[in-house]
N, C-alpha and C positions, 0 to 999 in steps of 0.2 A: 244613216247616221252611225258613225263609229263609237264603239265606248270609248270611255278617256284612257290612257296608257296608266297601268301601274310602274311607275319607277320604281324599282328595288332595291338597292344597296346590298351588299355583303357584309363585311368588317364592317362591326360596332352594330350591325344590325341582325343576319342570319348568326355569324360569326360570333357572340363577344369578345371586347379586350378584358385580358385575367386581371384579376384583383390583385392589388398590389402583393398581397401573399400567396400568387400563382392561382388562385382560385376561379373555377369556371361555374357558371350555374348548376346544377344535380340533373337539373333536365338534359344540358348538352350529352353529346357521345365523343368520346376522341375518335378521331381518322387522324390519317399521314396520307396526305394525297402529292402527287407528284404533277405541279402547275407546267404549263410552256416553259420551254427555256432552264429549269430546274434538272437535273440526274435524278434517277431512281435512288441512286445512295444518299438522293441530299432532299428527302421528302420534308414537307412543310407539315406540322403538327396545325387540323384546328377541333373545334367542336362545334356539333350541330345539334338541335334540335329537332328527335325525328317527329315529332308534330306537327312543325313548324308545314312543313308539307302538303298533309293533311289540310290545315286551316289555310293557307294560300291557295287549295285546288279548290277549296267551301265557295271563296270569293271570286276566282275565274270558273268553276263552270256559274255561278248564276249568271254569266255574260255582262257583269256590268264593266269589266275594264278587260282591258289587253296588256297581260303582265311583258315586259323588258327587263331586261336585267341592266342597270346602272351604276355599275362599278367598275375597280380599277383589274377587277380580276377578268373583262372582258370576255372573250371565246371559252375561258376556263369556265366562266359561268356557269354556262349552257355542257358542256363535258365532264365537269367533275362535281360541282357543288349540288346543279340539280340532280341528276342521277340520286344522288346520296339520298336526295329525299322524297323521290321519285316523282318527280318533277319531268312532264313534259318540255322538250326542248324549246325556247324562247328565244326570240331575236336580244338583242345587247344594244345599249348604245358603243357607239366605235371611240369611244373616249382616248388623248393620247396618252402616252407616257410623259408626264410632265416634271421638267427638271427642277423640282419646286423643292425648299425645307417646312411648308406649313403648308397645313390645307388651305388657308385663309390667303391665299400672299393679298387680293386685294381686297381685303377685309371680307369676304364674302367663299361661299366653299365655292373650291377650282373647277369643280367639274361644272360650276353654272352656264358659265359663256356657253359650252358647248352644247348641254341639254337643252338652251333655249332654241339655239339653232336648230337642233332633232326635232322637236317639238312643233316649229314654225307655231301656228295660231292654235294648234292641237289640246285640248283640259288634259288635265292630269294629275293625279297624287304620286306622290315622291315621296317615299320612306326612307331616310338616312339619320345618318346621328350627328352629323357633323353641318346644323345647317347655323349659321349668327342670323343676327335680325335684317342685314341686308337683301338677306336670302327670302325673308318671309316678306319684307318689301315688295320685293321683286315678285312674287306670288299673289302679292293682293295688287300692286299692278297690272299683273297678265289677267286676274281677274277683271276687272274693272275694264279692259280691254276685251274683254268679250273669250278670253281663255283663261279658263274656269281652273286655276290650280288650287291646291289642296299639299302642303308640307305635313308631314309625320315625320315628329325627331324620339327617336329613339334612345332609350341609356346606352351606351355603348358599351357597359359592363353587364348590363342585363339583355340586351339586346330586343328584338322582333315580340311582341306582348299581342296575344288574343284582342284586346282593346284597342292594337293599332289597328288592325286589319276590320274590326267592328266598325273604325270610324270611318276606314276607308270606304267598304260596303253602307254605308246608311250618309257619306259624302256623293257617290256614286249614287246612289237610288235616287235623293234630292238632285242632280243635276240630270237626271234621266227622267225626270218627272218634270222639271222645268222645262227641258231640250221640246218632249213629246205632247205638251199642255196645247188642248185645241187653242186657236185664235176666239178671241172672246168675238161674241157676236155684234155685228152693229147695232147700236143703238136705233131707236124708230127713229127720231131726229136723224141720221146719217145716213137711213134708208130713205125718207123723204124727200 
């Protein structure tokens, strides 16, 4: 039995978006990392949280999930952003480039359709920041179908919080104590 996948998000989650007065958390660090597709002369400014790391590696060695990277930053995921935080390399989901003006176009975040497909019957927690209430629907649906999701939304100004990652680890422990629960014994009537 497999642990459930960690979905992970970047922007608004590892990443935050600045404050309307350019301001980043105290915790972040600046980088200039140079994505796919990008020139070395034309580097992307973000900041990271070197902790962030650290307490993401707390929750995948106890083996309760299988971290993915799910976001639009794809293959750069696993190349630039973990490194940074020294981050074992991770599979991604293959999300497209979608020619979209909102995260929302159908009322719900874009990258759903295709995470469900990743996922097939698969549990899972999903850390982003961009999820509306369709999205959490949709999660206690797949619950109730027998795949066990779990949404964590994120400030996307504050971004990734110690307390997300606690929920995700103590969501994970209860569905691995559920998963592994002996079969209750027959009753003496059912053995008669």
């Amino acid at each position: 039995m497999s642990p459930p996948y960690l979905l992970l998000d970047i922007d608004g989650v590892l990443i935050p978006f600045p404050g309307a007065d350019g301001s980043t958390p105290a915790t972040h660090v600046r980088y200039d990392i140079v994505p796919t597709g990008r020139s070395a002369d034309n580097p992307v400014t973000i900041w990271l949280n070197p902790a962030h790391g650290r307490l993401l590696m707390d929750v995948i060695r106890a083996g309760l999930v299988t971290p993915v990277w799910c976001t639009s930053w794809r293959q750069d995921a696993a190349a630039l952003i973990g490194p940074l935080l020294d981050l074992p390399t991770w599979p991604y989901v293959d999300l497209p480039r979608p020619r979209i003006t909102t995260s929302h176009p159908n009322g719900y975040l874009w990258k759903r359709d295709h995470v469900h497909t990743w996922l097939g019957d698969a549990p899972a927690v999903w850390i982003d920041d961009d999820f509306t209430s369709l999205d959490h629907d949709w999660a206690a649906e797949r619950t109730i179908r027998g795949a066990a999701t779990l949404l964590i939304q994120s400030d996307p100004r504050v971004g990734l919080q110690a307390e997300h990652l606690a929920e995700a680890r103590a969501w994970a422990r209860r569905l691995l104590a559920v998963r592994t629960a002996a079969p209750a014994t027959p009753s003496e009537t059912e053995a008669a």
